[in-house]
C-alpha positions as CSV (number, residue, x, y, z in Angstrom):
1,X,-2.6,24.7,7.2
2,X,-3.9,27.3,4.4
3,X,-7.3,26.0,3.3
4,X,-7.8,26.6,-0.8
5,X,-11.7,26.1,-2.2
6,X,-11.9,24.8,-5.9
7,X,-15.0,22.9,-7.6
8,X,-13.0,20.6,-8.9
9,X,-10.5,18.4,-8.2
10,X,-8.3,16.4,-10.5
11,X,-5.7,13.9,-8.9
12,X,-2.9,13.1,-12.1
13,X,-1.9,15.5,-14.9
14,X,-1.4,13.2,-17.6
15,X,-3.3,13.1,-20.9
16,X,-6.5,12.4,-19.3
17,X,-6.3,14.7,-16.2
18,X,-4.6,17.4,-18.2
19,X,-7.8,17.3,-20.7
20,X,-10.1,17.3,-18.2
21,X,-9.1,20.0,-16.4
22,X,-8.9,22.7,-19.6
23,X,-12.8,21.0,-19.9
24,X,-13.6,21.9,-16.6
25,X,-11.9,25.4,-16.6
26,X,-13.5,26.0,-20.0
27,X,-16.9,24.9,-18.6
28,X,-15.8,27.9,-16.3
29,X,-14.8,26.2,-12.8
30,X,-12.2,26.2,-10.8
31,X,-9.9,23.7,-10.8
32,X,-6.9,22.1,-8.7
33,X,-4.4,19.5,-10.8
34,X,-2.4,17.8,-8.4
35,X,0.6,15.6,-9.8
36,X,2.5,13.4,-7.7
37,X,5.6,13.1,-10.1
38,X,6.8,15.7,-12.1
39,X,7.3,16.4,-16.1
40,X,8.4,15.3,-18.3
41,X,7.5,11.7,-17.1
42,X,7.6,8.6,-19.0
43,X,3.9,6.7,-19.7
44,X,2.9,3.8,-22.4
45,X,-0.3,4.5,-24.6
46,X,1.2,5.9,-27.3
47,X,-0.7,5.3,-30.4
48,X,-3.7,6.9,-31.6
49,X,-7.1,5.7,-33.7
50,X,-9.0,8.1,-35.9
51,X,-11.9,7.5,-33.3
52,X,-9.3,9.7,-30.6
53,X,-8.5,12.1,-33.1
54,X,-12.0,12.6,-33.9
55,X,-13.7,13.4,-30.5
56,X,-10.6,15.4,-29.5
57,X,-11.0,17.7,-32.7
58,X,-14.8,17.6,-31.1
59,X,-13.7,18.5,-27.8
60,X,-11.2,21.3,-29.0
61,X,-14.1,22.7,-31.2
62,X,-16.8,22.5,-28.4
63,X,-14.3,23.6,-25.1
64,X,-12.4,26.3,-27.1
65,X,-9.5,24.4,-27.3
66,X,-7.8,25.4,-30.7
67,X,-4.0,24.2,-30.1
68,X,-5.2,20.3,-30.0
69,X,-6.5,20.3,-33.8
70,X,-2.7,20.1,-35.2
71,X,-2.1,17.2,-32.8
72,X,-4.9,14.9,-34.2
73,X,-2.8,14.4,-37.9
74,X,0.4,13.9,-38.6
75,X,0.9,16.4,-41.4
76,X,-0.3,19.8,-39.7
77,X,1.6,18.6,-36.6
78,X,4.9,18.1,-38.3
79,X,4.5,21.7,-39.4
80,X,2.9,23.4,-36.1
81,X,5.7,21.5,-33.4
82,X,8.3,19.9,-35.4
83,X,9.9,19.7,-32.1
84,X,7.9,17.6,-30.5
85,X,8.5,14.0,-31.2
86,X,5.8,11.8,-33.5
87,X,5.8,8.9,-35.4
88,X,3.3,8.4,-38.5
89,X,0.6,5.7,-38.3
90,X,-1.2,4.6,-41.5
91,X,-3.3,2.0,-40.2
92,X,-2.7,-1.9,-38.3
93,X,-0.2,-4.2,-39.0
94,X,-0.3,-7.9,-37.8
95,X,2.3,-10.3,-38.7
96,X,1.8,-13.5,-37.4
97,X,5.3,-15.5,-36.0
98,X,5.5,-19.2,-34.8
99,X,8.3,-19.8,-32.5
100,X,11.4,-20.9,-34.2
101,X,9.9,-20.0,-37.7
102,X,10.3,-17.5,-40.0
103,X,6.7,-15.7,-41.0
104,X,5.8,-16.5,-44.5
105,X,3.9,-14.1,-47.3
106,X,1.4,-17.4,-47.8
107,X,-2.4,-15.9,-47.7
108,X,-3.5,-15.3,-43.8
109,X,0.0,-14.6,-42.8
110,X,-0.2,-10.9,-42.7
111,X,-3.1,-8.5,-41.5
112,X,-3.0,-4.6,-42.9
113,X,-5.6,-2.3,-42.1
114,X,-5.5,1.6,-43.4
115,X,-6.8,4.2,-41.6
116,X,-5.6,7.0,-44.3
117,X,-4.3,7.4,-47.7
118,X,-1.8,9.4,-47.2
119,X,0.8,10.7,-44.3
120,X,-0.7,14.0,-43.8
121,X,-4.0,12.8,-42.8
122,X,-2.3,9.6,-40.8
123,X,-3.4,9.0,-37.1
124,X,-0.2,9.8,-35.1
125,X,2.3,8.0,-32.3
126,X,2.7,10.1,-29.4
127,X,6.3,10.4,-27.1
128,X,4.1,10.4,-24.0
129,X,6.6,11.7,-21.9
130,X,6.9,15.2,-24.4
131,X,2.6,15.1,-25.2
132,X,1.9,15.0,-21.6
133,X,4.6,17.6,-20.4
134,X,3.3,20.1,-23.2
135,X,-0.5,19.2,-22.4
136,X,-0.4,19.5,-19.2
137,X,1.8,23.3,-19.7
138,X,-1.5,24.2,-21.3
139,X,-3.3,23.6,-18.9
140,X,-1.6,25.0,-16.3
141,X,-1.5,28.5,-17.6
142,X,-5.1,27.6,-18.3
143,X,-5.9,26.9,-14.6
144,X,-3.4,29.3,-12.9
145,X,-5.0,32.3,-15.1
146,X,-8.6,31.8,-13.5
147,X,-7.0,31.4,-9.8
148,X,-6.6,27.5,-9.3
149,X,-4.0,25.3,-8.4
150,X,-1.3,23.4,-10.6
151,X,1.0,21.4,-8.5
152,X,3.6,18.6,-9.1
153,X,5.8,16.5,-7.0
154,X,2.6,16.5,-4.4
155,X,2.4,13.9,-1.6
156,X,-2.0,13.7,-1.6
157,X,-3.9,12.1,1.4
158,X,-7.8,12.2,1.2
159,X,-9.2,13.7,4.4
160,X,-12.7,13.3,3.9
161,X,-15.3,12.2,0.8
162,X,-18.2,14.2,2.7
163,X,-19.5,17.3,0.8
164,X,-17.0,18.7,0.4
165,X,-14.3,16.4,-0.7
166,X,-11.4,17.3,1.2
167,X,-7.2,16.7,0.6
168,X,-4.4,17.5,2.4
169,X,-2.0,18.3,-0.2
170,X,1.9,18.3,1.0
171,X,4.1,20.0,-2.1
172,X,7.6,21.0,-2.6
173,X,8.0,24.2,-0.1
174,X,4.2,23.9,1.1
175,X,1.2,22.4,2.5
176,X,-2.5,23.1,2.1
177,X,-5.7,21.8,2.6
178,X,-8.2,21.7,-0.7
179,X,-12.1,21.2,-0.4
180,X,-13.3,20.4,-3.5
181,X,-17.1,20.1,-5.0
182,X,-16.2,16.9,-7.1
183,X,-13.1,14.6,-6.9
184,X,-11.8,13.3,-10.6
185,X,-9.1,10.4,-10.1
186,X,-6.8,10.2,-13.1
187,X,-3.7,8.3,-11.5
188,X,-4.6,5.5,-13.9
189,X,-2.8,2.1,-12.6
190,X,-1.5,4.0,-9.4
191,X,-5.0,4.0,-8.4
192,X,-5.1,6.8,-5.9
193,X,-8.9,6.2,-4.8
194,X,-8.5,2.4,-5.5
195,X,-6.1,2.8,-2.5
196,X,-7.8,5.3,-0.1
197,X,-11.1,3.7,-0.5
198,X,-10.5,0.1,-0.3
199,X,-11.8,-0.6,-3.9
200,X,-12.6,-4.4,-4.5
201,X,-12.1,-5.3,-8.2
202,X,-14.3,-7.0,-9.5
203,X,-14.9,-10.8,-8.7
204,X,-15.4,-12.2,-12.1
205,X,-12.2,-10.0,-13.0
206,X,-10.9,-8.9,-16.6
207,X,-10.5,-12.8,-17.1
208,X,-7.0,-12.1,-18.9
209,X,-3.9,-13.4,-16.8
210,X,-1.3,-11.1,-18.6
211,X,2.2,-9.4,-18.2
212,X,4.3,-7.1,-19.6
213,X,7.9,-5.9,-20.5
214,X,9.1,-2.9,-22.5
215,X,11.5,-0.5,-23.4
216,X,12.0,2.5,-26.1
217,X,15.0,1.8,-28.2
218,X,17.6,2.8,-31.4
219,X,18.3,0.8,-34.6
220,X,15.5,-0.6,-35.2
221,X,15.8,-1.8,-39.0
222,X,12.5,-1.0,-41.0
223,X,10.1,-3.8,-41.9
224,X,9.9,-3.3,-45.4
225,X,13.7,-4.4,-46.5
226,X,13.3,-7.5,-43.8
227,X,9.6,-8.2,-45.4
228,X,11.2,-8.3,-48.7
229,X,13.8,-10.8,-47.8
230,X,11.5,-13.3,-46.5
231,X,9.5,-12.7,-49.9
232,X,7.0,-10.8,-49.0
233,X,5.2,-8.4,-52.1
234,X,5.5,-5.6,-50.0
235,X,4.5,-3.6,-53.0
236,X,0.8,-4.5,-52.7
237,X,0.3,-3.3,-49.0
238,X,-1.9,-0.6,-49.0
239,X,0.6,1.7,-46.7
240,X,4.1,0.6,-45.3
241,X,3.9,-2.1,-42.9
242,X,5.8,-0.4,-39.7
243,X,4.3,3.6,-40.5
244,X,1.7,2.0,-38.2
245,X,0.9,0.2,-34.7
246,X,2.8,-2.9,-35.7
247,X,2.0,-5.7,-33.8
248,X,3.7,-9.2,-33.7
249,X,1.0,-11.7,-32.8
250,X,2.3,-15.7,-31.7
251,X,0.6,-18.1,-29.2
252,X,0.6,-17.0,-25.6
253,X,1.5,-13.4,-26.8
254,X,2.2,-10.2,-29.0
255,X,4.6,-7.6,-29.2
256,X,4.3,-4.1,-30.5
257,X,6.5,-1.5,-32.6
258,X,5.8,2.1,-32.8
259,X,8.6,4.1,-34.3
260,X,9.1,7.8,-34.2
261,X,10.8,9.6,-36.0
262,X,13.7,11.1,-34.1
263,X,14.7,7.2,-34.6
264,X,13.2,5.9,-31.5
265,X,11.2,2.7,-31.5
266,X,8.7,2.2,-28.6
267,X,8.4,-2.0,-28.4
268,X,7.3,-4.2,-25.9
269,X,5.7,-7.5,-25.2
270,X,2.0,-8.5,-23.9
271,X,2.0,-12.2,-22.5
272,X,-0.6,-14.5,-21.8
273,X,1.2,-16.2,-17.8
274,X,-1.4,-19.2,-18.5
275,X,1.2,-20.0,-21.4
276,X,4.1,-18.2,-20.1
277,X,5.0,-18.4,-16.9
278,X,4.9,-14.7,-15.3
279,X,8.1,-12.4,-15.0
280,X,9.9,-14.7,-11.8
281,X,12.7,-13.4,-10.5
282,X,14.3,-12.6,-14.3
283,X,15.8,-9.0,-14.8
284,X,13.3,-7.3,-17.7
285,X,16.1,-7.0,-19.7
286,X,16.8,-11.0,-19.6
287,X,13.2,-11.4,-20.2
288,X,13.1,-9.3,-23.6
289,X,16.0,-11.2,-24.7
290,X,14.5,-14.3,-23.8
291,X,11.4,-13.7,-26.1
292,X,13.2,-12.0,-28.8
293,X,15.3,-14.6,-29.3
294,X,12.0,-17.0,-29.2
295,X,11.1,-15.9,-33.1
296,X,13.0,-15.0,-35.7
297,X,12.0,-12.4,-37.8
298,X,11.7,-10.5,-33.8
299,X,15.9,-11.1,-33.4
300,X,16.2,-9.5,-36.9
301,X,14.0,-6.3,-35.7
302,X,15.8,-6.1,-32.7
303,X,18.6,-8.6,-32.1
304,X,21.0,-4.8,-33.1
305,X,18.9,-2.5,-31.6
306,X,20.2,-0.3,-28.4
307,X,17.7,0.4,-25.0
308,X,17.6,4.3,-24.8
309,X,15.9,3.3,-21.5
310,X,16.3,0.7,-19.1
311,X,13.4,-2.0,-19.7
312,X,10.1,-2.2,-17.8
313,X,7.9,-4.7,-16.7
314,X,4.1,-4.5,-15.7
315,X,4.1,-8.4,-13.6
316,X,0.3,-8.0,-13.9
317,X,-1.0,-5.9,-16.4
318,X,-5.3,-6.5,-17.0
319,X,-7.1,-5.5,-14.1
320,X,-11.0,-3.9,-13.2
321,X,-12.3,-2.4,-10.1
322,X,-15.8,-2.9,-9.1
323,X,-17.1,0.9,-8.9
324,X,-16.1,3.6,-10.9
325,X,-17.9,6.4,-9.4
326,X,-19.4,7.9,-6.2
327,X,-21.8,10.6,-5.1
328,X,-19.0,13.2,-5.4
329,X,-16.1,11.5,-6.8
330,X,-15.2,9.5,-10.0
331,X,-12.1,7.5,-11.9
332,X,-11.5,7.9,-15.3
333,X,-10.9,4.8,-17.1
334,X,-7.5,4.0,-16.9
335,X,-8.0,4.4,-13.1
336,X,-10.7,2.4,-13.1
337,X,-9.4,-0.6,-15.2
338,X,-7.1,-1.4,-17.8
339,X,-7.4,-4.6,-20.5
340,X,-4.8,-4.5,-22.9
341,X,-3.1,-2.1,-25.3
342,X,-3.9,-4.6,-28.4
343,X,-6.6,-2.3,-30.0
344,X,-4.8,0.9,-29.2
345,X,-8.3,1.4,-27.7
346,X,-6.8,3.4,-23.6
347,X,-6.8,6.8,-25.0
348,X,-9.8,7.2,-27.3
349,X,-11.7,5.7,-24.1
350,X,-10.0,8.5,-21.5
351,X,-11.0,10.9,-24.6
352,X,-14.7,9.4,-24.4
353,X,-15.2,9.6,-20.9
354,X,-14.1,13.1,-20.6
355,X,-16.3,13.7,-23.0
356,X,-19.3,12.1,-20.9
357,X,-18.0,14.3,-17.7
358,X,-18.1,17.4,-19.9
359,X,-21.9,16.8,-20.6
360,X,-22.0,16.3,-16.6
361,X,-20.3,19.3,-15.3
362,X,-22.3,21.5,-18.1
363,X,-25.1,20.6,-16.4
364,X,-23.9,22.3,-12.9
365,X,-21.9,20.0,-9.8
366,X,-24.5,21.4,-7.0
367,X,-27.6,19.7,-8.6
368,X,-29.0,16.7,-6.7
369,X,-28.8,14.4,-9.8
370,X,-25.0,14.7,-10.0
371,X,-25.0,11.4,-7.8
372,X,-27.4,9.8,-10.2
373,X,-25.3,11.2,-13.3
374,X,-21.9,9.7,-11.8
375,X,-23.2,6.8,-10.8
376,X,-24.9,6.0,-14.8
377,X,-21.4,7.4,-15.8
378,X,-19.3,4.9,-13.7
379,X,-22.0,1.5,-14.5
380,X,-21.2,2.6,-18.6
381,X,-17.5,2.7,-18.2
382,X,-17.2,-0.5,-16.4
383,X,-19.7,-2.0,-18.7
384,X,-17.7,-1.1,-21.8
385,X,-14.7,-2.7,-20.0
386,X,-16.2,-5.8,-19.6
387,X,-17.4,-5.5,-23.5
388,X,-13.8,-4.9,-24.6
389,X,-12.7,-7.8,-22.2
390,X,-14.3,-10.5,-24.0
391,X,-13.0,-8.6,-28.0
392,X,-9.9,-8.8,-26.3
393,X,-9.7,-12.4,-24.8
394,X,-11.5,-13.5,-28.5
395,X,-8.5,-12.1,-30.1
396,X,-5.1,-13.4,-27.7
397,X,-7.6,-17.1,-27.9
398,X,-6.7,-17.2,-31.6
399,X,-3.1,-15.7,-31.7
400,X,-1.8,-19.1,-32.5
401,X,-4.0,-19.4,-35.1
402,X,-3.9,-15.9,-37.7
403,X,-6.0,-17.3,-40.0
404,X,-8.8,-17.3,-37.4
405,X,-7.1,-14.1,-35.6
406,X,-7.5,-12.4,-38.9
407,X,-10.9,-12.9,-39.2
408,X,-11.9,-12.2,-35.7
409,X,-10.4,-8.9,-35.0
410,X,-12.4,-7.6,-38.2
411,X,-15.2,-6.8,-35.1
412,X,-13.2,-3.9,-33.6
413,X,-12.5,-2.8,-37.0
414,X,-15.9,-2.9,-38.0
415,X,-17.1,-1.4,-34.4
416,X,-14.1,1.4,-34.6
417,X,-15.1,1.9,-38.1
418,X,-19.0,2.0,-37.6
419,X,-18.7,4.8,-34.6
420,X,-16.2,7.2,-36.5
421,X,-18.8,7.3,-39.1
422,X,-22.1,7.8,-36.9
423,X,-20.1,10.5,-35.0
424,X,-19.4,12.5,-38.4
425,X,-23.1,12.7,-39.1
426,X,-24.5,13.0,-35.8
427,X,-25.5,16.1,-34.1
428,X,-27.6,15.7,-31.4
429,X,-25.9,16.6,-28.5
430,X,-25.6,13.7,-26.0
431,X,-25.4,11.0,-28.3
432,X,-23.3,8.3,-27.3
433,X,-23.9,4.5,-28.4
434,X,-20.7,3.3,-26.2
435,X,-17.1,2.6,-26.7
436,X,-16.7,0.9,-29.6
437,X,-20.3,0.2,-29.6
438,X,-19.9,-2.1,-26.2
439,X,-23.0,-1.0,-24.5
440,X,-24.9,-1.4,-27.9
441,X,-27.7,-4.7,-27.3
442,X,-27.2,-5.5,-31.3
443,X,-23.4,-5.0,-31.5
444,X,-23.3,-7.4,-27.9
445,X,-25.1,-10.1,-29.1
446,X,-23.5,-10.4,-32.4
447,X,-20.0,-10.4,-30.4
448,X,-21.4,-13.2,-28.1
449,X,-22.4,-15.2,-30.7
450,X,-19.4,-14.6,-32.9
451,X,-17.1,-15.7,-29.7
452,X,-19.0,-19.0,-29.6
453,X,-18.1,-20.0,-33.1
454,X,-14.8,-18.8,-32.1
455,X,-14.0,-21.7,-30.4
456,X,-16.1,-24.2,-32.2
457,X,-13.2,-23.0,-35.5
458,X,-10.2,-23.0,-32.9
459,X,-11.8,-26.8,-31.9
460,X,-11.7,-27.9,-35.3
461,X,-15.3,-27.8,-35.6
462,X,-18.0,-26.1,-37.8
463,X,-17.7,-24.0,-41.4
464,X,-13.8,-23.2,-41.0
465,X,-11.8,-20.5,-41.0
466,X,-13.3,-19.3,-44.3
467,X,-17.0,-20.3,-43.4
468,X,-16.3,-18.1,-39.9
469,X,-15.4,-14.8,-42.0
470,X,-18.4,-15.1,-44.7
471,X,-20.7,-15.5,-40.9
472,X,-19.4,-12.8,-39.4
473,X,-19.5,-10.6,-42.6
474,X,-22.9,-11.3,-42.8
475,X,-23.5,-10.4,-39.0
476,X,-21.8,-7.3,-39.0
477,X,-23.2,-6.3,-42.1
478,X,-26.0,-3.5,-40.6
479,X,-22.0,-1.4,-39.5
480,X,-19.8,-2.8,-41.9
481,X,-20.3,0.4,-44.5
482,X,-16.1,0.3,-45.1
483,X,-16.4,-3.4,-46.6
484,X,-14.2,-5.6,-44.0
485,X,-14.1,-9.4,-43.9
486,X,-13.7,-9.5,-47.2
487,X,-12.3,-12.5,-49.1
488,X,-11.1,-10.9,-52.3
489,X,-9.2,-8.2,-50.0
490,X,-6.2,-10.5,-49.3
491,X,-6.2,-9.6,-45.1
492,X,-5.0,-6.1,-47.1
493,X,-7.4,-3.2,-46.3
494,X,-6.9,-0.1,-48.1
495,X,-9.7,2.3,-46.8
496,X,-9.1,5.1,-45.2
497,X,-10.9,6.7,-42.3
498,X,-10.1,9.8,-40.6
C-alpha cells in the first residue's frame, strides 16, 4: 500500500472542510481532503447571518481568498455566478400559527427583523448542494497545485491516532495509506471520529428532544398576497416577509421557508417529540402532510406545492459529544454537536471555529502547545454549544406563546448584533469574545437570569409579557447599540446590519 505524508488531514469536503483546507494550504501546508460521497451532494444549512458573511469576508482577506467576497451579498453574487443558485434574505421572519387557526395581524403576532436595507447588501440562501460542489472545486485545484490529496467516494478507516495520525484511505481505483501531522473531522452528523473513537456525548445532553422532516420543493405561493388576505399591513414591514429565513413558530414546533430563486423553496419542520410523538413508522412524506395540514396558513403555503426531492427525516436531530478535541486531532462543530437550525447560527459557528484553527496552525503543528491549544479550542466550542442550548430551549419553551417568544429571541439578536459590531472595530488579532457572546461571563448571566423570568411569564407570574421586554431591554442594554426590545417598534425591526 503507497504511503502519502501530508500535515494535515481533513475528513469531509463540505463547507467547513472545504474552508479549512484552502486555510490550511494558504497557511502553506499540505493537505489531504478526503470525501466519502461525491459532488454535488445534498446538505441542510442553507441560510446565512451577516455575522458568517462578515468573518468569511475576514478570512478571504486574511488567507488570500478573493473569490469568497461576491458570495457574502446577494447583489455582487447575482452578478459574479448568476449560475449558481441563491435566494435573497433581508432579515427574520416569525409568524406565529395556533393549530387549526388562521394567524392574525393583531400586535405580537408577527416578528420582522432586517439585517439590510436593500437586496444588494442582503445576507444570502445558499443551494448547498451547488455552494459545496463549487467550494470544494476551489479547493481542490488549491490543494492538488501544492502536491496534496483531494479525493471523493473514499472508504476511511483510522489506523492509528499516535504521532503521526495515520488512515487507510480505500478510493475509486486505489488505496493508500496517509500519515498526517493533525487530523480535522468535518463529517458533521456522520461523526467519523465520534465512531472510531468511541465518543460519549455528553451526560447532561443538549436537553432538546427534537426531530426533523424536510424537503426542497416548487409552487410555493409568496407570503405577501397570502399575508394580505388574512389582513395583514404588509406595507409596513420593513423588508418582504419571505425574502428572508421565514420561520413558522407553533407549540411543540416550527417550520422554515427559504426560497431561491430558480423557484425552489427549501422547507422543513423542527419538532419538539416531548409534544409530538417522534417520526414512528410514518413515511416522511405522510408526516409533512400530517403537519401541514395541522395549520392553516402552512396548507395555503404548501397544500399546491410539488417535492423536487423526496422528503427527509432527521428521527433525532439535537445532539453533543463530550470532547471536541485531542492532542493531534479535532472536530469542527457540526461534528462535534448540533442544536438546532432556529437561529441560522451552524455555519457562522463552522466559519468561527475555522477561524480559531487558523490562529492555531499559524502558530506551527510541531510545537508542544498544539495539545494545549486544541484542547482550549475544543472546551470553547463545546462551551458555546451548551450557551446556545439553553437560547435555544428559552425560545421552542415559549413557541406557544409569541408574545413572550417575541420578546425572548430579542437575546440572539442583540448577541448576533452586538458581535458584528465589535468585529468591525476590532483589530487586535486574536480577539474572540465567543459565539454569539456564549463564553462571555456578563452576556451568561444576563441569559440565566432572563431564562428564569422566562418561565415565571410562561407560569402566569411576575411583570408580564410587556414587563419581561422593558427587563430584558434594560439588561441587554451595555450590547443593545441597534435599539431591539423596543415597544414602539411594533415586533417590526428595520435596522440594517451587514
Amino acid at each position: 500500500m503507497t504511503l502519502r505524508r501530508v500535515d494535515i488531514a481533513i475528513l469531509g469536503s463540505g463547507f467547513g472542510g472545504a474552508l479549512l483546507a484552502l486555510v490550511a494550504s494558504r497557511l502553506g501546508y499540505s493537505v489531504a481532503l478526503l470525501e466519502r460521497d461525491r459532488h454535488p451532494r445534498f446538505a441542510l444549512g442553507e441560510s446565512t447571518t451577516p455575522l458568517l458573511n462578515l468573518v468569511l469576508r475576514q478570512l478571504a482577506t486574511r488567507y488570500r481568498l478573493p473569490f469568497l467576497i461576491d458570495r457574502t451579498k446577494y447583489g455582487p453574487w447575482k452578478r459574479a455566478r448568476p449560475d449558481l443558485p441563491v435566494g435573497v434574505k433581508r432579515g427574520f421572519t416569525f409568524i406565529g400559527n395556533e393549530a387549526g387557526r388562521f394567524p392574525s395581524d393583531a400586535p405580537g403576532g408577527i416578528l420582522m427583523v432586517a439585517a439590510s436595507g436593500s437586496d444588494e447588501m442582503a445576507d444570502t440562501h445558499w443551494e448547498r448542494a451547488s455552494f459545496d460542489a463549487w467550494l470544494s472545486d476551489h479547493a481542490r485545484r488549491e490543494i492538488e497545485a501544492a502536491g496534496g490529496i483531494f479525493r471523493e467516494e473514499c472508504d476511511i478507516r483510522l489506523v492509528s491516532l499516535d504521532e503521526p495520525v495515520r488512515l487507510d484511505a480505500d478510493c475509486p481505483g486505489e488505496r493508500f495509506q496517509i500519515e498526517a501531522g493533525v487530523l480535522a473531522d468535518a463529517t458533521g452528523s456522520s461523526g467519523f471520529l465520534a465512531r472510531e473513537l468511541s465518543i460519549p456525548e455528553d451526560v447532561e445532553g443538549p436537553q432538546l428532544r427534537t426531530w426533523c422532516v424536510y424537503g426542497q420543493l416548487e409552487g410555493v405561493p409568496r407570503a405577501t398576497p397570502l399575508l394580505d388576505s388574512l389582513g395583514y399591513r404588509t406595507g409596513r414591514f420593513p423588508f418582504p416577509a419571505d425574502d428572508a429565513a421565514l420561520h413558522h413558530v407553533f407549540e411543540g414546533g416550527w417550520c422554515w421557508n427559504l426560497r431561491f430563486d430558480d423557484g425552489r423553496t427549501s422547507a422543513g419542520f423542527v419538532l419538539d417529540s416531548g409534544v409530538s410523538p417522534g417520526p414512528c413508522d410514518l413515511e416522511p412524506a405522510d408526516l409533512w402532510r400530517e403537519w401541514v395540514a395541522r395549520h392553516p396558513l402552512l396548507g395555503r403555503f404548501y397544500g399546491s406545492a410539488k417535492p423536487l426531492v423526496p422528503f427527509g427525516l432527521i428521527p433525532r436531530l439535537a445532539r453533543r459529544l463530550a470532547r471536541a478535541a485531542g492532542p493531534n486531532w479535532v472536530l469542527l462543530p457540526h461534528a462535534a454537536a448540533f442544536v438546532d437550525p432556529l437561529l441560522s447560527g451552524g455555519l457562522s459557528h463552522t466559519a468561527l471555529a475555522i477561524e480559531r484553527l487558523g490562529r492555531v496552525f499559524r502558530r506551527g503543528i510541531r510545537r508542544s502547545a498544539l495539545a494545549e491549544d486544541l484542547a482550549l479550542y475544543g472546551g470553547d466550542l463545546l462551551g458555546e454549544t451548551r450557551g446556545l442550548t439553553r437560547l435555544i430551549a428559552g425560545c421552542r419553551k415559549s413557541f406557544g406563546r409569541f408574545d413572550v417568544f417575541s420578546a425572548f429571541v430579542m437575546s440572539y439578536f442583540v448577541s448576533a448584533s452586538s458581535l458584528e459590531n465589535a468585529r468591525r472595530q476590532e483589530t487586535r488579532n486574536g480577539w474572540d469574545p465567543g459565539f454569539l457572546r456564549l463564553r462571555e461571563p456578563a452576556f451568561l448571566h444576563v441569559l440565566g437570569k432572563t431564562l428564569d423570568d422566562l418561565d415565571h411569564v410562561l407560569a402566569g407570574e411576575g411583570p408580564g409579557p410587556a414587563g419581561f421586554l422593558t427587563d430584558l431591554r434594560e439588561r441587554l442594554a451595555p450590547w443593545n447599540a441597534e435599539g431591539f426590545c423596543d415597544p414602539a417598534a411594533g415586533n417590526l425591526y428595520a435596522a440594517g446590519g451587514g
